[in-house]
C-alpha positions in Angstrom: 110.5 182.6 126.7 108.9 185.7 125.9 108.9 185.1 122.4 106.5 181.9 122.6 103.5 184.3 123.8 104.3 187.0 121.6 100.6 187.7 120.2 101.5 191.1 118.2 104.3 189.0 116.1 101.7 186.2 115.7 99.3 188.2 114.1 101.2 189.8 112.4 102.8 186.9 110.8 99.3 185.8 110.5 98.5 188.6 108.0 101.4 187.4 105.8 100.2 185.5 102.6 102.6 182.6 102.9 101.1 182.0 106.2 97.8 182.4 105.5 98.8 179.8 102.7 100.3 177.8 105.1 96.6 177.8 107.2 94.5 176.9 104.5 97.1 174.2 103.6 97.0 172.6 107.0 93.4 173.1 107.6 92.7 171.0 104.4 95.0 168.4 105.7 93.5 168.6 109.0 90.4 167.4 107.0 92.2 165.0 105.1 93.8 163.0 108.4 89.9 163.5 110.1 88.1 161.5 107.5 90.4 158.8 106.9 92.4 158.4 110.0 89.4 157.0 112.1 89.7 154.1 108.8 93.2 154.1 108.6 92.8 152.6 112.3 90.3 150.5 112.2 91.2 148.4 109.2 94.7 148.6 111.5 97.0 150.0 108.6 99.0 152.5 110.8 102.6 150.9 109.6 100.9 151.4 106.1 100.7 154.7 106.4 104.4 154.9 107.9 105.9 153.0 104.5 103.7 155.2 102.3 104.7 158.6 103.5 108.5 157.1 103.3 107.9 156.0 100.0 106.4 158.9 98.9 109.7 160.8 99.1 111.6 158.4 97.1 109.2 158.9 94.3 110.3 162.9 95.1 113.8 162.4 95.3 113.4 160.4 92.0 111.7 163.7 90.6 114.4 165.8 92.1 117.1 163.5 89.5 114.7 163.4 86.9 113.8 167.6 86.8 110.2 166.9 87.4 107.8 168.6 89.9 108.3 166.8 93.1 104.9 167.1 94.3 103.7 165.0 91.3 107.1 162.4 92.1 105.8 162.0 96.0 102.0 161.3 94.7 103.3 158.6 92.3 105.7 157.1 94.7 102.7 157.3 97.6 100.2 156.0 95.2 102.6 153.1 93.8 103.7 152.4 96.9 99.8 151.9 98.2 98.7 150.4 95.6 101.5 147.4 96.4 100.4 147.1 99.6 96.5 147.0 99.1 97.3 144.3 96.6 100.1 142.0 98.2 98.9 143.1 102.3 95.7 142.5 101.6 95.7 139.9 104.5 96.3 141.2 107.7 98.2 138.6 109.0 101.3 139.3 106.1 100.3 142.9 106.0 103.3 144.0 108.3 105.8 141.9 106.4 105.4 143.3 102.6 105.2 146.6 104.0 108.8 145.9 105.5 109.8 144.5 102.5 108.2 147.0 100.3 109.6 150.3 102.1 113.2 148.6 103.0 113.8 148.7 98.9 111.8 151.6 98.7 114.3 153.4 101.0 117.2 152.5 99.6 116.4 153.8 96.1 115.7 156.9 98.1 118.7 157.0 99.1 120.7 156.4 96.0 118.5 159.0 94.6 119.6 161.9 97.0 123.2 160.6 96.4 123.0 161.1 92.7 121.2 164.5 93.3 123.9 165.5 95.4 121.9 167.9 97.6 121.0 166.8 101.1 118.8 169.5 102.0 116.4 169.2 99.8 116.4 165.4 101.4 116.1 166.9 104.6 113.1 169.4 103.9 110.7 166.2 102.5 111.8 164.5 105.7 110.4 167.4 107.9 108.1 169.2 105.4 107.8 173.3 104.2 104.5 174.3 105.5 105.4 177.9 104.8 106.8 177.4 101.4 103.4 176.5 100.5 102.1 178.1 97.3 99.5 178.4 94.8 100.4 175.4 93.3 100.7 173.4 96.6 97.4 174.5 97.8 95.5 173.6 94.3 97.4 170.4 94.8 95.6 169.4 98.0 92.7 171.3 97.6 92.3 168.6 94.1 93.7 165.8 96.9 90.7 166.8 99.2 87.5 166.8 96.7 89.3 163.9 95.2 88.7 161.8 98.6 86.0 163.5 99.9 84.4 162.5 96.5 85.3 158.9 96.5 84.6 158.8 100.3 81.2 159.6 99.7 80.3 156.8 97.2 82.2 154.0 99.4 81.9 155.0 102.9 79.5 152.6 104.0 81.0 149.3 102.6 84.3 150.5 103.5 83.2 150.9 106.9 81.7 147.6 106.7 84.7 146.1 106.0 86.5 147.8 108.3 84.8 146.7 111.1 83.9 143.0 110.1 86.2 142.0 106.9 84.7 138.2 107.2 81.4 139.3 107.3 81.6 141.7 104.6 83.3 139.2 102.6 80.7 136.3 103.6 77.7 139.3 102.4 79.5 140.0 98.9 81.3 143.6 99.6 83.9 143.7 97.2 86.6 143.8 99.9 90.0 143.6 98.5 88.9 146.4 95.6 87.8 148.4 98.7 91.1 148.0 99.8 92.9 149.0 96.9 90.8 152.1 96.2 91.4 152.8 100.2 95.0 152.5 99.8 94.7 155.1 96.8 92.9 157.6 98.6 95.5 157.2 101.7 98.7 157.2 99.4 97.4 160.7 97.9 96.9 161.8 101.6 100.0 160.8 102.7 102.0 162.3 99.6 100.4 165.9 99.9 101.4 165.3 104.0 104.9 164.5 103.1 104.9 167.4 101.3 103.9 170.0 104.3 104.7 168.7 106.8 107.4 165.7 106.3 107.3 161.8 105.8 108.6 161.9 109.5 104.9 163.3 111.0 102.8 162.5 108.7 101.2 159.8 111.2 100.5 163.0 113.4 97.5 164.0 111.7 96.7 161.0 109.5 97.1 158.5 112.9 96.6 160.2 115.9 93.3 162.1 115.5 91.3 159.0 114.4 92.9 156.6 117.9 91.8 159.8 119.8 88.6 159.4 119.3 87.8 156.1 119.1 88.9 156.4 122.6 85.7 158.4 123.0 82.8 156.9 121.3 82.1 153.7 119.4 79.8 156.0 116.9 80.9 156.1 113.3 79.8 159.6 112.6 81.1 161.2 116.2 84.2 159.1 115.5 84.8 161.1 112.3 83.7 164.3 113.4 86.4 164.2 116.3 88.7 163.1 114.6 88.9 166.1 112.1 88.5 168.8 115.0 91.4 166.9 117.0 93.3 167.0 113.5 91.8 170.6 112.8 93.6 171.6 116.4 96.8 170.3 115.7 97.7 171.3 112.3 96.1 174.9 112.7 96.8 175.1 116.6 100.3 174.1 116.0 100.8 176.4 113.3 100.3 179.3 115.3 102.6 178.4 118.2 105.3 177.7 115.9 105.3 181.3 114.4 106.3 183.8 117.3 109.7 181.8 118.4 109.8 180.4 114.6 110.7 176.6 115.4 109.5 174.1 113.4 105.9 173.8 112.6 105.9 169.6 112.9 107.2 169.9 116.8 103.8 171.8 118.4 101.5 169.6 115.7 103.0 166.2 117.2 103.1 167.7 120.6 99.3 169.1 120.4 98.4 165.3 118.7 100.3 163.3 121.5 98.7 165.5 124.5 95.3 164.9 122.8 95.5 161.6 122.5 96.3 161.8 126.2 93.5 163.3 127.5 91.0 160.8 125.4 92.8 158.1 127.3 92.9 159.3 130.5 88.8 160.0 130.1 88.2 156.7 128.5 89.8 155.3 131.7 88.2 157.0 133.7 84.5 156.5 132.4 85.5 152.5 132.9 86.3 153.0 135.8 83.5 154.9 136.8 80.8 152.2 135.1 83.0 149.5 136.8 
């Protein structure tokens, strides 16, 4: 047990540069799972982002056959993979079913694709991620990823929100809903790909889930919403970085952990300010 509160081998590891790649990597996704879980939530696309992250690592395994990069295979199978269910989910009511559909199919190819490749592992590691086999070229990719949404955030937040909250109404007052949608899907399928990527198609719902249902536990606000939701996310990636490092288990167990317990505590407040109004 010792090992777990080792502080001299967790700085130490700290000072390495494929952990300290590793921290920026995760703080960025942190951000990433802040700013559009909170949405991801309230337009009530959590299974979404479930299919995408799984369909994001067919389109790697595909790259794996093919010889290609598979970061650039996961962001085309997340980003085809949204873009089909921003177009044919666009109701909520069929949502859940054509994501079924979609990631059943999408699964299987997966599947064929790892047979062919012949190499399990590899299968394995986009399943659970390789936060510390993050590199330059994995940290420009989501750093791109990030001023990519952040950028597109900032010209479609509000009618996004709108529609978010009150789809009819928005619809009724001329918001373009179902290209919202689309574009939303876009900007979650790129999320979700460079998530697949660090920390595995399995947890990806960890930081782009979790942190944004947290808070809205909390407040009803818009703007506090988000801005809890990226320092719950902030904790868990980072936080759970550095607990994994002294007893080296896997990076994904403490994020998930430190996500679940959060989201514990918002409930257990939330109740507990009803109560106390009641």
């Amino acid at each position: 047990m010792g090992d777990f509160f080792d502080l001299a081998l967790t700085w130490d590891l700290l000072n390495r540069d494929f952990v300290q790649h590793a921290v920026i990597a995760l703080a960025l996704l942190g951000l990433l799972g802040g700013l559009l879980s909170p949405l991801i939530v309230a337009r009530q696309m959590s299974f979404a982002v479930h299919g995408v992250s799984e369909l994001s690592v067919t389109g790697a395994a595909a790259a794996l056959l093919a010889g290609v990069s598979v970061n650039v295979g996961g962001v085309v199978g997340a980003v085809v993979a949204a873009l089909t269910f921003g177009v044919l989910g666009n109701r909520a009511r069929e949502r859940d079913s054509v994501i079924g559909v979609v990631v059943a199919f999408g699964l299987g190819l997966g599947v064929l694709f790892l047979a062919l490749y012949k190499d399990t592992s590899k299968g394995f590691a986009m399943l659970t991620g390789q936060v510390v086999s993050v590199g330059v070229g994995g940290l420009t990719a989501i750093a791109v990823t990030t001023v990519v949404v952040i950028a597109v955030l900032a010209v479609i937040y509000r009618p996004l929100l709108f529609s978010s909250v009150d789809p009819r109404v928005a619809l009724a007052g001329g918001v373009p809903t179902r290209t919202l949608s689309v574009v939303f899907a876009v900007l979650m399928g790129l999320a979700c790909a460079q998530g697949v990527q660090i920390i595995g198609a399995l947890l990806v719902m960890s930081l782009l889930i979790t942190p944004g249902a947290a808070a809205m536990r909390l407040s009803s606000n818009p703007t506090v919403v988000t801005g809890l939701a990226i320092l719950f996310a902030q904790i868990a990636a980072i936080g759970g970085l550095v607990l994994s490092l002294a007893p080296g288990l896997p990076v994904s167990v403490f994020v998930t952990t430190i996500s679940f317990v959060i989201y514990l505590i918002c409930r257990f407040v939330a109740n507990s300010r009803d109560r106390t109004r009641a």
